[in-house]
N, CA, C and O atoms as a DFTB+ gen file, in Angstrom:
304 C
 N C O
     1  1      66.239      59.234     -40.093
     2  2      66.370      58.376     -38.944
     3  2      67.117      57.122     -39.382
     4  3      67.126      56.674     -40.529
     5  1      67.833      56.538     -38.163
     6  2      69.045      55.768     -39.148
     7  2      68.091      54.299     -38.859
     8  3      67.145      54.544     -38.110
     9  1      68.143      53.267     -39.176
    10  2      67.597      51.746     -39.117
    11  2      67.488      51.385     -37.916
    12  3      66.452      50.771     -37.660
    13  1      68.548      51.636     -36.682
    14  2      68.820      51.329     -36.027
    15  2      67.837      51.850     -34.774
    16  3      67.105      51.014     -34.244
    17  1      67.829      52.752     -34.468
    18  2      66.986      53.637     -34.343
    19  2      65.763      53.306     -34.193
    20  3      65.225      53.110     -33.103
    21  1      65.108      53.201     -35.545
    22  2      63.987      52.867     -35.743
    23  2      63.235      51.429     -35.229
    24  3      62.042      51.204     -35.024
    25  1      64.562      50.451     -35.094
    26  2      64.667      49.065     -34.660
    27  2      63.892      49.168     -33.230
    28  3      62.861      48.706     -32.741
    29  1      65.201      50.224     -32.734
    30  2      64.604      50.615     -31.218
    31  2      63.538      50.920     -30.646
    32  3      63.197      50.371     -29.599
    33  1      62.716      51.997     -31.332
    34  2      61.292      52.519     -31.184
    35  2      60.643      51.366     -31.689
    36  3      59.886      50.716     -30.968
    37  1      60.879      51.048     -32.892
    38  2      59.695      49.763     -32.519
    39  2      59.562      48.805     -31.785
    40  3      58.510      48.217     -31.535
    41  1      61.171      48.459     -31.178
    42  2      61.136      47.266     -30.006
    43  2      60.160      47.685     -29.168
    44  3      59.271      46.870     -28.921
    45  1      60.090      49.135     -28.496
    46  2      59.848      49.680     -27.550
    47  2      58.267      49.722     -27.732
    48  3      57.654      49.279     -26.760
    49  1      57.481      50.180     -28.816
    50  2      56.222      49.932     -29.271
    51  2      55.271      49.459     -28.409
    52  3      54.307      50.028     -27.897
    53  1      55.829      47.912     -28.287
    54  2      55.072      46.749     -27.356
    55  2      54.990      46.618     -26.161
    56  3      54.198      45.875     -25.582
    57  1      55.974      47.479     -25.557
    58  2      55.658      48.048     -24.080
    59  2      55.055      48.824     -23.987
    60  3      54.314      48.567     -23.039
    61  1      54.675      50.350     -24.642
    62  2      53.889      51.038     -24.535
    63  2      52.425      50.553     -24.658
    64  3      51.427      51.024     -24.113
    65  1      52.509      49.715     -25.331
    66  2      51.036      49.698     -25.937
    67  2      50.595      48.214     -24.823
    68  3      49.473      48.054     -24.343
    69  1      51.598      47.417     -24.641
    70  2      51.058      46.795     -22.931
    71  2      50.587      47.815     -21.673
    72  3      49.466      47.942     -21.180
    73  1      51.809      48.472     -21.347
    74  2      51.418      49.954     -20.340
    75  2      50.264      50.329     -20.571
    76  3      49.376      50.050     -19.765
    77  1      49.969      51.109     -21.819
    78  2      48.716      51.491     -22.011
    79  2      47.185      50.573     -21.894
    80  3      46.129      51.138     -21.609
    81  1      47.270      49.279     -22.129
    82  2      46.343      48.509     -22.236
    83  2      46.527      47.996     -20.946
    84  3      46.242      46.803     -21.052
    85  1      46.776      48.179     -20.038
    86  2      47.141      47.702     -18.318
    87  2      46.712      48.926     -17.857
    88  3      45.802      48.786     -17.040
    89  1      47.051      50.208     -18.091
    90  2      46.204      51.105     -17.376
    91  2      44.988      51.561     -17.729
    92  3      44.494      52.438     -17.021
    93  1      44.226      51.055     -18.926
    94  2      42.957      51.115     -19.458
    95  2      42.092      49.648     -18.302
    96  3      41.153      49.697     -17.508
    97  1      42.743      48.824     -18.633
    98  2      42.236      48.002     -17.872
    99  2      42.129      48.389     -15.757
   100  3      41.088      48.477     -15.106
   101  1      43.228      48.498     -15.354
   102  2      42.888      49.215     -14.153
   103  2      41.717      50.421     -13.835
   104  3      40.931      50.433     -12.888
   105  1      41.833      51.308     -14.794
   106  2      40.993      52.468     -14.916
   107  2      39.117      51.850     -15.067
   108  3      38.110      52.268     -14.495
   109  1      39.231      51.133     -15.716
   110  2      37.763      50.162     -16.044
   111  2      37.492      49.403     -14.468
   112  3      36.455      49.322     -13.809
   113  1      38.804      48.929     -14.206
   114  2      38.310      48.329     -13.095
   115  2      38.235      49.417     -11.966
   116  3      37.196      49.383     -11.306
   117  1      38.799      50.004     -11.761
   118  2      38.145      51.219     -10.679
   119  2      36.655      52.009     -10.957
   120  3      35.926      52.414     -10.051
   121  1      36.336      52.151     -12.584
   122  2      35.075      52.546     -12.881
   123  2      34.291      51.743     -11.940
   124  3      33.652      52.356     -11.085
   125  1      34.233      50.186     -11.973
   126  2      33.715      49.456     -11.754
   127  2      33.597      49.138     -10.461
   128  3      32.535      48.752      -9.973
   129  1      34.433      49.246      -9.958
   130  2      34.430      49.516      -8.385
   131  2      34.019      50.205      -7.912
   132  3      33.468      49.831      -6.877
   133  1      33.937      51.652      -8.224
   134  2      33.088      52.861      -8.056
   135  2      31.781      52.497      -7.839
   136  3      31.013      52.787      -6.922
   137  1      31.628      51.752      -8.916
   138  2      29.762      51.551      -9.236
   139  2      29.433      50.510      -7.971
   140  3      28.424      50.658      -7.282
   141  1      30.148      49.719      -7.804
   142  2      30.238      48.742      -6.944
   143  2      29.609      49.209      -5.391
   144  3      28.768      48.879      -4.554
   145  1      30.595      50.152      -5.651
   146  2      30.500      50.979      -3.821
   147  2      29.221      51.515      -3.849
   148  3      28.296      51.161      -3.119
   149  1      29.182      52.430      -4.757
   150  2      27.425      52.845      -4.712
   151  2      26.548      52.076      -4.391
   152  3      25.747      52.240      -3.471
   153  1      26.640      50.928      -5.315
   154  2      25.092      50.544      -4.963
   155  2      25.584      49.630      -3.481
   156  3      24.647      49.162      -2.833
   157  1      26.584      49.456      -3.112
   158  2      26.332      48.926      -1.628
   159  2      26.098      49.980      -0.990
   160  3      25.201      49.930      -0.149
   161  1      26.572      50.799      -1.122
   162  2      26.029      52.374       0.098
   163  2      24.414      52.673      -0.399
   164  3      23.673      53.250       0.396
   165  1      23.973      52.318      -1.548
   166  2      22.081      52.793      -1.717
   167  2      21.971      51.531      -0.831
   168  3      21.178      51.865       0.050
   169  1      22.319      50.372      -0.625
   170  2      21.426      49.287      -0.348
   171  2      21.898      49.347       1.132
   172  3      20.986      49.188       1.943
   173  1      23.044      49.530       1.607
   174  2      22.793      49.719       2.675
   175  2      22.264      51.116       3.793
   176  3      22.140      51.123       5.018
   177  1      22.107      51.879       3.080
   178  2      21.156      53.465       3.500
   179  2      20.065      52.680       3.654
   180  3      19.786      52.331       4.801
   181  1      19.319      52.290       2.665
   182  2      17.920      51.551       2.524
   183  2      18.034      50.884       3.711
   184  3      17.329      51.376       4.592
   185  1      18.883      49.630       4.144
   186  2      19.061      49.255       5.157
   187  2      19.062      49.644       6.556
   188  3      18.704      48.937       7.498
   189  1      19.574      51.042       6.611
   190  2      19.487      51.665       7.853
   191  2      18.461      52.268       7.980
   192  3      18.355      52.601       9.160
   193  1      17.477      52.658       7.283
   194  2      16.134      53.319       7.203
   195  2      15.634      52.491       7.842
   196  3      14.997      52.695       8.876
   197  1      15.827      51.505       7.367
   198  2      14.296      50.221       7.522
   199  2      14.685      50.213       8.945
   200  3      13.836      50.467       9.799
   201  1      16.261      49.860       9.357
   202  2      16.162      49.273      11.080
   203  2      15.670      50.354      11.738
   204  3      14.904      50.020      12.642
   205  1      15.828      51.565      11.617
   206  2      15.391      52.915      12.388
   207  2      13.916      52.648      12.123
   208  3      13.128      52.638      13.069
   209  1      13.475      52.414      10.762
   210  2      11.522      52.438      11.289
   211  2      11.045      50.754      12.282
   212  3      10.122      50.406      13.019
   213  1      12.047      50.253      11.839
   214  2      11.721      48.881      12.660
   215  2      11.846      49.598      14.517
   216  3      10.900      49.730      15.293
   217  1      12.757      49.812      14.681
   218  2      13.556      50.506      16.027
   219  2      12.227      51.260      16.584
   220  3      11.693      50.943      17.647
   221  1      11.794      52.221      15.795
   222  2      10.649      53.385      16.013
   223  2       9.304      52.372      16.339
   224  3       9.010      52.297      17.532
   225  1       8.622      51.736      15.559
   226  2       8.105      50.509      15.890
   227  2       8.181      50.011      16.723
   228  3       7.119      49.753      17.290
   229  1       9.388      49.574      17.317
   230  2       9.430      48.825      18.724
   231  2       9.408      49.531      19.668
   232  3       9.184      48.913      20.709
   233  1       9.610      51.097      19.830
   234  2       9.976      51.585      20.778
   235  2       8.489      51.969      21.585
   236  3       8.124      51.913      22.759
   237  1       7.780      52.432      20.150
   238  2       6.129      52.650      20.360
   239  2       5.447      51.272      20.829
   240  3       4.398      51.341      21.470
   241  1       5.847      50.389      20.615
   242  2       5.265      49.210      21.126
   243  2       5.526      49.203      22.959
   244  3       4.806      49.081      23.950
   245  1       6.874      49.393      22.702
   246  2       7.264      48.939      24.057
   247  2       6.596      50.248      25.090
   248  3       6.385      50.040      26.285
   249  1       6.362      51.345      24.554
   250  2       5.824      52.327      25.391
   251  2       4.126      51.707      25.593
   252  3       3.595      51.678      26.704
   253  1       3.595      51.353      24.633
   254  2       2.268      51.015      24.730
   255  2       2.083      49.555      25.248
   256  3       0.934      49.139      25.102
   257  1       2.857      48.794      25.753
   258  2       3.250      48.085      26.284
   259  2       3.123      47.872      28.160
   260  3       2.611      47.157      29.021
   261  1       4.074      49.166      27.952
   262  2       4.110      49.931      29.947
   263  2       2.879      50.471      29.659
   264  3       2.547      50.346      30.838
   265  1       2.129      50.845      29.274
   266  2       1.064      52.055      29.731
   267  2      -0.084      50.758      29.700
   268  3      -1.132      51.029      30.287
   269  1       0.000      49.351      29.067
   270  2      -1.099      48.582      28.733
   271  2      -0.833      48.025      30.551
   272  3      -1.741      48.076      31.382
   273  1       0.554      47.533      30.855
   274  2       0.318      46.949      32.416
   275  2      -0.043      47.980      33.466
   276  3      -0.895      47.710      34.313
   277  1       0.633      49.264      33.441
   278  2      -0.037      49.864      34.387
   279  2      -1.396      50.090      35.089
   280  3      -1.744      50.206      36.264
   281  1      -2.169      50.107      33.609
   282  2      -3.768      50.490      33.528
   283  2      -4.035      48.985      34.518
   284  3      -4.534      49.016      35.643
   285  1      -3.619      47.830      33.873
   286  2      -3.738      46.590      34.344
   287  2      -3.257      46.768      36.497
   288  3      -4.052      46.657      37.430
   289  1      -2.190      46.970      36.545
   290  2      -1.588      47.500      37.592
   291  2      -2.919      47.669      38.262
   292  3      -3.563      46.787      38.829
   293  1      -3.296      49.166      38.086
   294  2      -4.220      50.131      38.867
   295  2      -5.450      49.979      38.609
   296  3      -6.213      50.773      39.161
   297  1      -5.966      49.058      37.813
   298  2      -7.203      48.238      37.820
   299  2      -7.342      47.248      38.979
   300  3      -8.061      47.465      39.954
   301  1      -6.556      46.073      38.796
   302  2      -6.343      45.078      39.967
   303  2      -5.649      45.619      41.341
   304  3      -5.468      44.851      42.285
């Protein structure tokens, strides 16, 4: 290999090895983002559970609610 040559590939070296250390770094940060998304989708599932038993809760209230004035109703 002539000097010259060799000059070249090594100029070139320091871009590769930036490239490479820029797409290690992107790749980490998408790991990380990944993880990110998860736990907002567990915390917000958890979230939608709870309003549906809250929801279920109210709905039984509000039925026992009408059936508490009626009795009241057809008493008086």
């Amino acid at each position: 290999m002539q000097p010259d040559t060799l000059a070249t590939l090594l100029s070139l070296l320091p871009g590769f090895l930036a490239a490479g250390a820029a797409y290690g770094g992107v790749k980490v940060g998408l790991n990380g983002a990944r993880q990110s998304i998860k736990s907002i989708e567990n915390i917000v599932s958890r979230l939608d559970e709870k309003v549906d038993n809250h929801g279920e809760r109210i709905t039984a209230i509000e039925v026992e609610t009408i059936n508490i004035k009626e009795r009241i109703d057809n008493e008086f």
